[in-house]
C-alpha angles and dihedrals in degrees: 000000000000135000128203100212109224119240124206115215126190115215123166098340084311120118118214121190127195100212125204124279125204119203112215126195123193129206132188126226135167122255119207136197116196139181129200131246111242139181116233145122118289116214110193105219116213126188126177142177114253133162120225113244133177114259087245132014114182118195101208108207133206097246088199135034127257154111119303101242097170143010114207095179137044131182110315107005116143117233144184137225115283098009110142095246091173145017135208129204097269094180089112095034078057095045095049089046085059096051092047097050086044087057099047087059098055082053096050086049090045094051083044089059106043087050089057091050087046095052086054088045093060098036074059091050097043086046087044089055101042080050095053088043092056090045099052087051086057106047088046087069094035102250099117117045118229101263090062089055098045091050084056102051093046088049087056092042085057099051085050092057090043090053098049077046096056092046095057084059095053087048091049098041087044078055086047089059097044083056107055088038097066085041087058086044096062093040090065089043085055098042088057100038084071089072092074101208130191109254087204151049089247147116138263109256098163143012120200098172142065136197109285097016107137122226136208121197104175099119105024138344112281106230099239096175129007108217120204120202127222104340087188077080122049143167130216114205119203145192118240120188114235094247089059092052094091105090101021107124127172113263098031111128131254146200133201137159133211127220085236093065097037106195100013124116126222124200126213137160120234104256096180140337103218119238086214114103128234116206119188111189120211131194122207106193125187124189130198128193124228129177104271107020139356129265117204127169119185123196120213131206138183120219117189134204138161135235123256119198102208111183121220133178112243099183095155092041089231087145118074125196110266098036112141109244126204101205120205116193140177093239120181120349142210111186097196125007135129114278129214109199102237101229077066086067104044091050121105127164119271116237088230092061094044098051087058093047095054087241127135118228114267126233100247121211119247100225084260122162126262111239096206093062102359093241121146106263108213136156137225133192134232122187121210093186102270103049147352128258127198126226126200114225132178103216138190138181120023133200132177093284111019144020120211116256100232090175135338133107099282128104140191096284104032116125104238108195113242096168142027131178139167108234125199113212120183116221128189 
């Protein structure tokens, strides 16, 4: 350290001061942030978007077409099974059963009369017959020429005929009678189809119809209410990407949390998670100008996930179907590995460090797979206060803090860098 001591000097009534002067000198060192290896137990988080349904919504339909007379049921009312929640005009439903019914008597007359017809036709064939019995004894004994027996035979064979006749028409008037009788029989289904009734115990979750409104059910049956079960028993289902699926077991247990109750946690258990695949497709364009027309290229990709039913008790009905859910579930687990912390393996050295240290910039590996055993290759860095040394390790699970050391030259104990810098300090 060295001072220059200032002198003052007086010339011509001026005063001139030589003021002090410091001399400083800087230096560069590097400064390192570390974190330890450890052996514990890795927990995967998973959290996922879901929406919260009713265990059972039911969209009742109107089954025939008509004008909307009544309405027993508004949002939110609560019904029961069975309860008329709508009406339809039934003045034509009405009509079209009378005429039915109408229709079912004049077949029951008409079988009534064709079974009369067919009892005289029998009484004709049984006389036909006597009468053909008494003529062949007869002209057995030649009292009666041929002629007169063969006349006979053909009138008997004739009632016969009009007999089998007759019974073609019973048959066909008993056919008559079936018929308009299931065609009473539909009337009145469609006569009471028009009192629109609600198939469960729910809750109305949803209306799409007014008075007066006019239906038309050619095609498919228009939803006139949707009816939600119990809501004092709901189910979130959630989208789980198809990386988080490992670890996740029915009757674990799940949080989750909705923008309508901001800081309040919910608690579920895990019901199912479906076998049924869910893919999204996205599309990433880029477009780039040129002088006479656009390019543009866009990329998609399909990411796929599966559905998880997570159960939750709802008993003051505080959750309604159609809030968005952030899930929050214990995913995969190790209980006791060794644990590298993860800022370890997102740390590289910077060039800046490197270049003052005299050292050339590694090639880094890219995280990818080992094709002997398919496990994740990464590196990791450790500093011996001159320079940095990379070590190759095959790891596994990963949580928020920490990924689980599956083989590599690390132990429980060993300074992993996380951080590196080049500091400046000033010295005098």
């Amino acid at each position: 350290m060295t001072r220059a001591k200032g002198l003052g000097i007086v010339v011509g009534g001026t005063v001139i001061v030589g003021a002090s002067a410091w001399v400083f000198h800087t230096t560069r060192d590097v400064l390192v942030e570390s974190a330890q290896v450890t052996a514990g137990p890795i927990t995967r988080r998973v959290v996922a978007v879901g929406s919260v349904q009713a265990l059972t919504t039911v969209e009742v339909g109107a089954q025939v077409a008509g004008m909307v007379q009544f309405l027993g049921a508004d949002f939110n009312s609560t019904v029961r099974a069975g309860q008329v929640i709508a009406r339809l005009d039934p003045s034509l439903y009405q009509a079209a059963l009378d005429q039915a019914r109408a229709s079912l008597l004049q077949a029951q007359a008409g079988f009534g009369q064709a079974q009369a017809d067919l009892a005289g036709l029998h009484v004709a064939e049984d006389d036909a017959r006597m009468k053909l019995t008494r003529v062949e004894a007869l002209a057995a004994g030649q009292v009666l020429t041929t002629a007169d027996l063969d006349s006979a035979r053909i009138a008997a064979v004739e009632a016969g005929d009009l007999v089998r006749a007759q019974e073609a028409q019973v048959a066909e008037r008993r056919a008559e009678i079936e018929q308009a009788s299931a065609a009473v029989e539909q009337a009145s289904v469609n006569l009471d189809h028009t009192m629109i009734r609600s198939p469960i115990d729910g809750i109305v979750v949803d209306r799409d119809v007014d008075v007066g409104q006019t239906l038309a059910a050619t095609m498919q049956a228009p939803v006139l209410f949707r009816i939600a079960a119990d809501l004092a028993h709901v189910q979130v289902q959630a989208n789980i990407d198809e990386s988080d699926v490992d670890g996740l077991t029915k009757g674990e247990p799940a949080k989750f949390e909705v923008e309508s109750y901001p800081g309040e946690t919910f608690a579920g258990t895990v019901k199912e998670l479906r076998l049924q695949p869910v893919a999204e497709q996205t599309t990433t364009a880029a477009t780039v100008a040129s002088s006479t027309a656009p390019a543009s290229t866009s990329l998609v990709s399909t990411v796929v996930g599966y559905t998880a039913i997570i159960d939750v008790v709802n008993p003051r009905e505080r959750l309604r179907p159609g809030m968005t859910a952030e899930v929050m579930l214990d995913g995969a687990r190790r209980p006791n590995v060794i644990r590298i912390p993860n800022s370890a393996l997102a740390f590289r050295p910077p060039p800046d460090v490197l270049r003052w240290l005299n050292e050339a910039d590694p090639l880094i590996s890219t995280g990818a797979s080992d094709p002997a055993d398919g496990t994740k290759v990464r590196e990791v860095w450790e500093f011996d206060g001159k320079r940095f040394t990379a070590v190759p390790v095959h790891v596994g699970l990963a949580d928020g803090g920490w990924t689980e050391l599956l083989s590599g030259a690390v132990r429980p104990g060993d300074a992993l860098v996380t951080s590196a810098v080049l500091r400046q300090r000033s010295r005098i």
